[in-house]
Structure formats: structure tokens, C-alpha cells
N, C-alpha and C positions, 0 to 999 in steps of 0.2 A: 504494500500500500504506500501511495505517496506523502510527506508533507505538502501541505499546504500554506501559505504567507498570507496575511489578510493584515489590511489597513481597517479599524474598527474604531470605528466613531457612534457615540453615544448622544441620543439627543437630551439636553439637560434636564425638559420636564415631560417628556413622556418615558424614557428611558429607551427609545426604539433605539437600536443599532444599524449604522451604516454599516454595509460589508464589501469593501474593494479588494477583490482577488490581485493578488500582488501578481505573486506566482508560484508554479509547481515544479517541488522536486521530489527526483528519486531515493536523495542522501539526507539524514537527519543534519549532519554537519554542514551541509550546504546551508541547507532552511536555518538554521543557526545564525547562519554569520550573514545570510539576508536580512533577517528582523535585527540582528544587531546592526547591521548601517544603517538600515533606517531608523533607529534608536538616535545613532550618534549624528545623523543629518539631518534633525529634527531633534535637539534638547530640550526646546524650549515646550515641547507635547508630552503628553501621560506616556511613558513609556508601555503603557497594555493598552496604548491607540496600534500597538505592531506586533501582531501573533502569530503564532504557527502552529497546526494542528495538524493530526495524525488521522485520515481517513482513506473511505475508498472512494471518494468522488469529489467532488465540490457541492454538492446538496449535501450529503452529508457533513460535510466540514462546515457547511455555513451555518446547519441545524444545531450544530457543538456549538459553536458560537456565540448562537443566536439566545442558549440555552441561559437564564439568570443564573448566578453561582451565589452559594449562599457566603458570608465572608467568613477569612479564614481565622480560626481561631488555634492560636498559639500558646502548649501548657494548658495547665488545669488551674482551672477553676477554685 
């Protein structure tokens, strides 16, 4: 299965996401250092505006994306 890159933009009050297919690769390390340049040619953005995910298509990668995450909680309580 490929990675996938995605540019994801967040609208601020409805919380809809933008999904811009960057582009697809065959190599995890590829997709790596794709979202990390666009990280670094862009500092002044949310660095989780530039993602990469692991599916078998582009429907389903955008479906992952598309998906709310609950936020991550670190240690106990």
C-alpha cells in the first residue's frame, strides 16, 4: 500500500477539512521527508496542516483524515 501526503486545512468554525493531495509514494521514507519540507517551507502554518497516511487509495486516505481524533492524552490521570 502507498503513502499518501495531504495539505489539510481546517475550517475554524465549522471544523470541515480541506484535503489537497500533495502526492503518492511507494516508500514510507520518501513521504517522510515530503511532509517535512513542506513543514520547513511553511513555519509560519500548524505543522498537522502537512500529513501523511498509510492506505490503499486516496478515498480511503482522505476518509482517515477526514476522521475527528479525539486528543491525545499523555500519562495518567
Amino acid at each position: 500500500m502507498p503513502y499518501f501526503t495531504y495539505e489539510v486545512i481546517s475550517h475554524p468554525e465549522s471544523g470541515a477539512k480541506l484535503l489537497t493531495h500533495i502526492e503518492t509514494y511507494p516508500k514510507y521514507r520518501d513521504a517522510k521527508m515530503r511532509v517535512k519540507e513542506e513543514r520547513d517551507k511553511h513555519p509560519q502554518r500548524d505543522p498537522q496542516e502537512f500529513r501523511l497516511v498509510f492506505a490503499k487509495n486516496t478515498v480511503e486516505a482522505e476518509k482517515l483524515l477526514s476522521i475527528p481524533r479525539d486528543e491525545r492524552v499523555i500519562g495518567d490521570i
